[in-house]
C-alpha positions in Angstrom: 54.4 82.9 106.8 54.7 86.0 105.0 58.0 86.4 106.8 59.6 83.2 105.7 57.7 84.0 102.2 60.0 86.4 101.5 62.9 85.0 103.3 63.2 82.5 100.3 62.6 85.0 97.4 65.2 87.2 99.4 68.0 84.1 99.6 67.1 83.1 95.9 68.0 86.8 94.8 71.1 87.2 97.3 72.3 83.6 95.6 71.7 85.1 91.9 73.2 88.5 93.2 76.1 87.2 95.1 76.9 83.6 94.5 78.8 81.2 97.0 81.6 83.2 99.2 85.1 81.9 99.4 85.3 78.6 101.1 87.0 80.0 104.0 83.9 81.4 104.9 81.2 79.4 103.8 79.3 77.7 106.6 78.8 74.6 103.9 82.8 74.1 103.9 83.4 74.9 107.5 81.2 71.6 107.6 83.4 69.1 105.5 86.6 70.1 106.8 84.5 69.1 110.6 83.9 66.0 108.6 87.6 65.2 107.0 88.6 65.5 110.8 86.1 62.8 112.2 86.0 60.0 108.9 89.6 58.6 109.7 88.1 58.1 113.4 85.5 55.7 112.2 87.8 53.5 110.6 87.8 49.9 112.4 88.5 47.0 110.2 85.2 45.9 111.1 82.4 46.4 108.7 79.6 46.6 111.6 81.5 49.0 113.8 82.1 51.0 111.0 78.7 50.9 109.7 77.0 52.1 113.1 79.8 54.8 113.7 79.3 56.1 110.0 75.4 55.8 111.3 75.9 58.1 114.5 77.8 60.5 113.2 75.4 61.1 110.5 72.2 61.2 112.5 73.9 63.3 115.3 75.6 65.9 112.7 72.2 66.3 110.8 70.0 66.5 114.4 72.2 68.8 115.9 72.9 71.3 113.2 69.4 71.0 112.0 68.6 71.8 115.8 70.9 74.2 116.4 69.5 76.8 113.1 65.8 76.1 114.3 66.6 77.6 117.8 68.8 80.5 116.2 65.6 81.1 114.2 63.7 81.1 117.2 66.0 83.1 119.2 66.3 85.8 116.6 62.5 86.1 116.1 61.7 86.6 120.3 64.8 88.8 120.6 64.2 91.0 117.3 61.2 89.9 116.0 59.6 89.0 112.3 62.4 91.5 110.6 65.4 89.2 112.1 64.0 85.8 111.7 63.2 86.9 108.1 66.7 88.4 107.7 68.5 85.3 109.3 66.5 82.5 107.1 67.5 84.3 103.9 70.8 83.9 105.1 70.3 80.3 105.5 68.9 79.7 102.7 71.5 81.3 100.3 74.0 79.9 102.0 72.4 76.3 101.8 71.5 76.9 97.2 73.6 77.1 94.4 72.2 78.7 91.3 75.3 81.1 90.7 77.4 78.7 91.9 76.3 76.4 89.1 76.2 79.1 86.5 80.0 80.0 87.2 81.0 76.9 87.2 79.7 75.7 84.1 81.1 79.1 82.0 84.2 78.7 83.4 84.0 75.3 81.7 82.9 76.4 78.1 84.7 79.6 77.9 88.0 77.1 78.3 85.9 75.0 75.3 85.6 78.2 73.7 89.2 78.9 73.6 90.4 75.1 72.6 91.1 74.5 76.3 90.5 71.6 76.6 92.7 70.4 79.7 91.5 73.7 81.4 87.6 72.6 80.7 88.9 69.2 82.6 90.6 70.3 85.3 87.2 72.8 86.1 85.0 70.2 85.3 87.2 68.0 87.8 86.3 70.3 91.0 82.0 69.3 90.3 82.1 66.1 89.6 83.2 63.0 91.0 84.1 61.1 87.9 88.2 61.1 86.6 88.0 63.6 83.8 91.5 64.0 82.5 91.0 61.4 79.6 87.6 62.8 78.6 86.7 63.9 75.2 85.1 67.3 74.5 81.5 66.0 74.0 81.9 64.0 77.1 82.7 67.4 78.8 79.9 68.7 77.6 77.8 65.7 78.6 79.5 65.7 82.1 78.7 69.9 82.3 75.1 69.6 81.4 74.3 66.3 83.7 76.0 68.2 86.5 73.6 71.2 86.1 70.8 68.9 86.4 71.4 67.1 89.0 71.9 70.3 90.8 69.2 71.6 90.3 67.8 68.8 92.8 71.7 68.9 95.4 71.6 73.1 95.2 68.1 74.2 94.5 65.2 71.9 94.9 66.5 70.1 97.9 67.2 73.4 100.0 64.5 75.1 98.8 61.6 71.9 99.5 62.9 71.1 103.3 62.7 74.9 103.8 59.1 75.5 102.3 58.5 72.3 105.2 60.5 73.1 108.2 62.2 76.9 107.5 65.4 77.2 107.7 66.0 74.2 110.0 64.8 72.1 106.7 66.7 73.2 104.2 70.4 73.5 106.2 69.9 69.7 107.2 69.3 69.1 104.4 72.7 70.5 103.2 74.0 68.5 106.3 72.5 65.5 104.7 74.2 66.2 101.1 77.5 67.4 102.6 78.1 64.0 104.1 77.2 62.2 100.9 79.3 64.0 98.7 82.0 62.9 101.4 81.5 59.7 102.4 78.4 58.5 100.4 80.8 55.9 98.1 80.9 52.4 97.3 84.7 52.0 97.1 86.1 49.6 100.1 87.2 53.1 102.2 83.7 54.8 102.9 81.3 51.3 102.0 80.4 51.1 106.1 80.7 54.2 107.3 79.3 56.2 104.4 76.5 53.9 104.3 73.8 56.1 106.3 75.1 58.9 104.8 74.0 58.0 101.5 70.6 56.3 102.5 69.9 59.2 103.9 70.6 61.5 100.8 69.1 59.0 99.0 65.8 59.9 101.1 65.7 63.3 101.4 66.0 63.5 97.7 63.4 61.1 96.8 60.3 64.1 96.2 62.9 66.8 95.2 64.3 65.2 92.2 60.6 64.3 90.9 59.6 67.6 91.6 61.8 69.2 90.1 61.7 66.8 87.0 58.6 67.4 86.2 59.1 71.7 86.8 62.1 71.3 84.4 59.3 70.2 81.3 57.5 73.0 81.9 60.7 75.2 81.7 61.7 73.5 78.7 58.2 74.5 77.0 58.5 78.3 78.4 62.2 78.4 76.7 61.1 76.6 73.4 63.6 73.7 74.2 62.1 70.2 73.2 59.7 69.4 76.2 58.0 66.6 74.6 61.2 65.3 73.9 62.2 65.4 77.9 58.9 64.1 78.8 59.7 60.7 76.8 63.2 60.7 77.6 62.4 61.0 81.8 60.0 58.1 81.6 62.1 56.0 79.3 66.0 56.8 80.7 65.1 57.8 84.7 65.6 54.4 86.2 69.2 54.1 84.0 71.8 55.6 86.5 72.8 54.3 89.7 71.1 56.8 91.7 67.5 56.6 92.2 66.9 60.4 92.3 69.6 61.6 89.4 68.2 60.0 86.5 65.4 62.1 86.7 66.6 65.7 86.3 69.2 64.4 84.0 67.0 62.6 81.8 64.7 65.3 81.6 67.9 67.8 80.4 68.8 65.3 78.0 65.5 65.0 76.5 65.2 68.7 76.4 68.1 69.4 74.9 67.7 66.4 71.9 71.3 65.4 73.5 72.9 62.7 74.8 74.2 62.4 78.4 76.7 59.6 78.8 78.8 58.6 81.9 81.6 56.0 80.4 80.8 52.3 81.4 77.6 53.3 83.4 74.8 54.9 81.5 74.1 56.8 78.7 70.7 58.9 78.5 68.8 60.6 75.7 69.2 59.5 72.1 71.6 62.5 70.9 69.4 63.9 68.3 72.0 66.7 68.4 75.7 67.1 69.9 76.1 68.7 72.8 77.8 72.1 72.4 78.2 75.4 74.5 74.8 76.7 74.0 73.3 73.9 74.9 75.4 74.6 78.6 73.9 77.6 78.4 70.6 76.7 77.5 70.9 73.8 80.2 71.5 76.8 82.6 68.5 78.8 81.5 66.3 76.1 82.4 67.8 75.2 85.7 67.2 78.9 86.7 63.7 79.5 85.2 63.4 76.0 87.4 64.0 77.8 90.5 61.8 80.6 89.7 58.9 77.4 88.8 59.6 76.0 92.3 59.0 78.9 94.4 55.7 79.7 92.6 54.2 76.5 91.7 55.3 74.7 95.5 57.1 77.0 97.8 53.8 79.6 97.6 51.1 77.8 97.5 52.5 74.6 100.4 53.8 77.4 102.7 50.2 78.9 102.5 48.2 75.8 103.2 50.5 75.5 106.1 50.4 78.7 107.4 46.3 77.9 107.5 46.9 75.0 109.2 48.6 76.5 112.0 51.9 75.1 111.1 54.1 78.0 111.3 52.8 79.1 114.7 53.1 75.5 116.1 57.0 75.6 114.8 57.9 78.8 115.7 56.0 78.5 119.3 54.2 81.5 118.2 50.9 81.3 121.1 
């Protein structure tokens, strides 16, 4: 336990050190170009075909990768012992989170906003989110930056970082599996309805305790950071059940509230009551909370759920440690 312990601090602190390699060599991008390949294949014309295609490839993408890292663990921990498996599910897990990822991304975004730019703030905005951003305002920018930071917080952080605390580094890479294919196929145009339709059930799942979770971590971090936490505690229980998604409205409604802005997606929802505009520092201050988040997770879950499994012989059973 103490192993895998320090597996996650060590892939939290290689994420914040590092960040995300070039696509050509992430793992997580070797995985939706393997995707792009197969979704043209599951195209029918018939919604039920489609639907149970979209359904196998899912479940057998998620059960064999998940499979295939929990054997690798297993392998490197016979062969090499604690040392390797710790050194391999830090790997894992950096490779599966996205704090600096998310931090880059948003300050490539305001320091365009912070030179006028505001087609260059679009187009960046453009590559992490899923909305059409070239006819978007600066404030909706802003809006769009900061809701994009909190619901990562749940995609890159919380997600990874629960299923591993569960299941090691099996957990948290199928769970990357799992978000991979939604942020593919997981739509509700007429293309990817069928065959995306496990895909996002399944996302929609996997999320479910993650993105109250982390909710609820993000008020604390709001009070630690002298942001508005009573603010974000009305706002989550008033605006949560406003977007689409069952699991996004509560991060971002929790930002919103923080940050006395508000969060509005154009013809869908709009979330906190905009005491204040939105402006860079509040980016940055959205930042600051996701990451102080992270640190919350590890302490006030990771620690103490990984311990009460490790007593309950969890670790040994998973690992087939006699």
């Amino acid at each position: 336990m103490i192993t895998l312990l320090a597996a996650l601090a060590g892939g939290l602190v290689l994420d914040w050190a590092f960040g995300d390699p070039p696509n050509r060599y992430h793992p997580v991008a070797w995985l939706g170009r393997l995707m792009g390949y197969f979704v043209p294949m599951l195209k029918s014309g018939s919604a039920a075909a489609e639907k149970a295609k979209g359904t196998a490839l899912a479940l057998l993408l998620v059960g064999l990768f998940g499979l295939a890292v929990h054997f690798a663990a297993i392998a490197s921990f016979q062969l090499a012992g604690v040392f390797a498996l710790g050194a391999f599910s830090a790997i894992i897990l950096k490779i599966t989170i996205a704090v600096r990822g998310m931090e880059r991304h948003t300050r490539a975004i305001t320091d365009c906003l912070g030179r006028g730019d505001l087609p260059g703030a679009r187009q960046n905005l453009s590559m992490i989110v899923r909305r059409k951003t070239d006819d978007l305002d600066e404030q909706h920018v802003l809006s769009a930056t900061i809701e994009c930071v909190g619901e990562s917080t749940v995609d890159g952080i919380a997600g990874p970082v629960f299923y591993y605390s569960l299941f090691g580094p099996a957990g948290a890479f199928a769970y990357r599996v799992i978000n991979t294919l939604d942020s593919m196929v997981g739509y509700k145009d007429d293309y990817y309805r069928n065959i995306g339709w496990m895909s996002a059930r399944l996302d929609t799942l996997a999320n479910y305790v993650p993105a109250r979770i982390t909710a609820f971590l993000m008020i604390a971090s709001a009070k630690m950071l002298g942001a508005d936490w009573k603010n974000s505690l009305q706002v989550l229980q008033r605006d949560h059940a406003k977007t689409f998604s069952p699991n996004a409205g509560y991060p971002m409604a929790t930002m919103a509230g923080a940050l006395r802005v508000r969060l509005e997606k154009i013809g869908h929802y709009a979330l906190g009551d905009g005491r204040e505009l939105a402006n860079i520092e509040k980016c940055r201050q959205a930042v600051s909370i996701m990451k102080l988040t992270t640190v919350l997770l590890f302490l006030v879950f990771s620690a103490p759920v990984m311990s009460v499994l490790y007593l309950a012989g969890w670790w040994r059973l998973l690992f087939g440690v006699p």
